[in-house]
C-alpha positions in Angstrom: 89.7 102.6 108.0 92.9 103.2 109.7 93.7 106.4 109.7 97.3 106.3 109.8 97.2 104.0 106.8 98.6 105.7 103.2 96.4 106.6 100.8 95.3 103.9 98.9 95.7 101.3 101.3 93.1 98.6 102.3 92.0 97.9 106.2 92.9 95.2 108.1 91.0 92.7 109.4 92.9 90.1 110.6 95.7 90.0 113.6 99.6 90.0 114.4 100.2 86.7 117.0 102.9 84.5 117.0 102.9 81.4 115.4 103.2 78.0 116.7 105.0 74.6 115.4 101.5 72.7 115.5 100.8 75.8 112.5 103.4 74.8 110.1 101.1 74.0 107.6 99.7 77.3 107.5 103.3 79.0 107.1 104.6 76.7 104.5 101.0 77.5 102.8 101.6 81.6 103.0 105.1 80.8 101.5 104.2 78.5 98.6 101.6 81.2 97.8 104.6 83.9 97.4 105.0 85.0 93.8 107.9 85.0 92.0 109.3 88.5 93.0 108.5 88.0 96.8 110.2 85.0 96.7 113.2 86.8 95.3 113.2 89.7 97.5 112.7 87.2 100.9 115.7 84.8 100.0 117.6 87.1 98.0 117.7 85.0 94.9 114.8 82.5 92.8 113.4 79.4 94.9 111.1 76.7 94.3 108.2 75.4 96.0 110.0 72.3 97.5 112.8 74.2 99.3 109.9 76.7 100.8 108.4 73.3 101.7 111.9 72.3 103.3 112.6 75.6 104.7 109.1 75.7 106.5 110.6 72.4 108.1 113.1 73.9 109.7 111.5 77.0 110.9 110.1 76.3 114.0 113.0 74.2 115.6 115.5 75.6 118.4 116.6 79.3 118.1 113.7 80.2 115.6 110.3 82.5 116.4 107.6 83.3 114.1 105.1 85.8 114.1 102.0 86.1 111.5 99.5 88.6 110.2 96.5 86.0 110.2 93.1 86.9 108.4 90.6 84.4 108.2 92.9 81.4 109.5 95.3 81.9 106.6 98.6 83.6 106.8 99.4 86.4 104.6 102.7 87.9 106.1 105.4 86.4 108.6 108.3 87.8 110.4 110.7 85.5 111.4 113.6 86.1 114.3 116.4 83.7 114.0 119.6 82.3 116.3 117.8 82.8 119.6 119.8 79.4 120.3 123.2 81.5 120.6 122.2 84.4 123.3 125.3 85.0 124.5 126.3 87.0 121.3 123.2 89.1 121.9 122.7 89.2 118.4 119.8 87.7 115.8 118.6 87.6 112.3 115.2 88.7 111.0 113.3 87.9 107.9 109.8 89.2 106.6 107.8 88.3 103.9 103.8 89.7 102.7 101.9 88.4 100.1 101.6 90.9 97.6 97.9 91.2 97.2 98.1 92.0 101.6 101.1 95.0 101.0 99.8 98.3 101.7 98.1 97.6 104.9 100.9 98.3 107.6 101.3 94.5 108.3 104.9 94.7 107.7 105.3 97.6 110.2 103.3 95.7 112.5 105.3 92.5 112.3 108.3 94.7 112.8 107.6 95.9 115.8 106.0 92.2 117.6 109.7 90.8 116.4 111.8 93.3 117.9 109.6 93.1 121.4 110.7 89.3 121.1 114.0 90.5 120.7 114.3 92.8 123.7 112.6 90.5 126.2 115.2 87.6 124.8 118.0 90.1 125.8 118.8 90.3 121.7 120.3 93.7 121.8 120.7 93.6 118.0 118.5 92.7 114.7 120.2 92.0 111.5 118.5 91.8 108.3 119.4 91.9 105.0 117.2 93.0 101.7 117.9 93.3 98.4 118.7 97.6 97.0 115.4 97.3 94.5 113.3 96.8 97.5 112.3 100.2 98.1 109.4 98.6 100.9 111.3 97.1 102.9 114.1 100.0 103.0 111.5 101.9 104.3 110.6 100.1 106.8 114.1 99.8 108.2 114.3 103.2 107.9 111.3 104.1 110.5 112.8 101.6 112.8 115.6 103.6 113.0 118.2 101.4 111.2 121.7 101.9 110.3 122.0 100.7 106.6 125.1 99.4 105.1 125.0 99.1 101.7 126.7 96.1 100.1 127.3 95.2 95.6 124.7 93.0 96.0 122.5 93.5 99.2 121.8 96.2 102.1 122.2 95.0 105.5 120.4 97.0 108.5 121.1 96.6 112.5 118.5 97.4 114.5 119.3 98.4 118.8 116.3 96.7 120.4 117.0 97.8 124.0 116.7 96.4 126.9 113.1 94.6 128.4 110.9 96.4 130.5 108.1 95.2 132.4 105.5 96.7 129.6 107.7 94.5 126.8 107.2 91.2 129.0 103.9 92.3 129.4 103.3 93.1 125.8 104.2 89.5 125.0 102.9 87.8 127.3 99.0 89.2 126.2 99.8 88.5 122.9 101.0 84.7 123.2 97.6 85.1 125.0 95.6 85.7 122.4 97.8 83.6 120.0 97.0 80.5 122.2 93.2 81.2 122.0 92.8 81.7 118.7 95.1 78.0 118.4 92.4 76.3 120.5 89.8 77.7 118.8 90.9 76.4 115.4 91.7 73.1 116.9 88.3 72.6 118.4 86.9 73.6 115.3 88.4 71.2 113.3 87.3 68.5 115.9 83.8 70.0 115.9 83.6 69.6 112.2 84.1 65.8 111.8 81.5 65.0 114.9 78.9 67.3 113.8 79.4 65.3 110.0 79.2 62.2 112.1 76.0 63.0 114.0 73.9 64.3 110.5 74.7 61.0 109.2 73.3 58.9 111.7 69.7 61.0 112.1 69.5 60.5 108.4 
């Protein structure tokens, strides 16, 4: 187990890559499977399943960036980094969501820290985010990021100072897309390998 896990909390076994448009399916999937209360705590008020399936639309068009804690080709949390279309402000929204039965296993923290290396090597100088007060988690993790919280009637709002890129950011980033990409052909050829191996059982038969 990971030793600078809590007590209490489970291992991990899956990883933290980002996410790509051809993998929309398995992001709208992770949020349909949000229950009621994470739902509530991501979009700061009650939504149903066909504006998570409309939202998931949207996602992965210009200005947006998603990274994913994936375990066993499913996603269980996502950060998301938003308004990369509009550099020039230097400034960009972020949004998280876990399934609950995958809290406790530093995935949020995790997914913190891929999206504000994103940030910096994007020149976003500044991370906005906004959470509801009851959500003592997510305050939390703000807080060990080094936030500045401003506390609003009916939500908190944190800015986060990325800093600048360095060559061990771009770096950073590029090893991960790395690995994103190879786990994406993997799973592709996989699901082409699955069809033509059905294929060639039926015809010895």
């Amino acid at each position: 187990m990971n030793r600078s896990m809590k007590p209490g909390a489970q291992a991990r076994h899956g990883e933290v890559r980002r996410l790509w448009p051809t993998e929309r399916d398995l992001f709208t999937a992770h949020l349909l499977r949000l229950d009621a209360a994470t739902r509530r705590e991501r979009f700061g008020t009650a939504v149903n399943d066909d504006f998570l399936v409309n939202y998931a639309e949207t996602t992965f068009g210009i200005g947006g960036l998603v990274y994913a804690y994936v375990e066993a080709g499913e996603v269980r949390g996502a950060a998301e980094l938003r308004g990369l279309e509009d550099i020039v402000v230097q400034t960009a929204e972020a949004a998280f969501s876990v399934e609950k039965e995958w809290r406790r296993r530093g995935i949020g923290e995790a997914l913190f820290g891929r999206l504000i290396t994103a940030a910096r090597n994007r020149s976003i100088r500044t991370l906005y985010m906004t959470y509801l007060p009851e959500n003592l988690a997510m305050r939390n993790l703000a807080r060990k990021f080094e936030a500045e919280l401003v506390a609003g009637y009916n939500d908190v709002e944190c800015r986060i100072a990325t800093g600048a890129p360095t060559p061990f950011t771009l770096l950073d980033e590029a090893l991960n897309n790395a690995q994103g990409f190879a786990a994406l052909s993997l799973a592709l050829q996989r699901k082409l390998w699955q069809p033509a191996l059905f294929g060639a059982a039926a015809l010895r038969r």
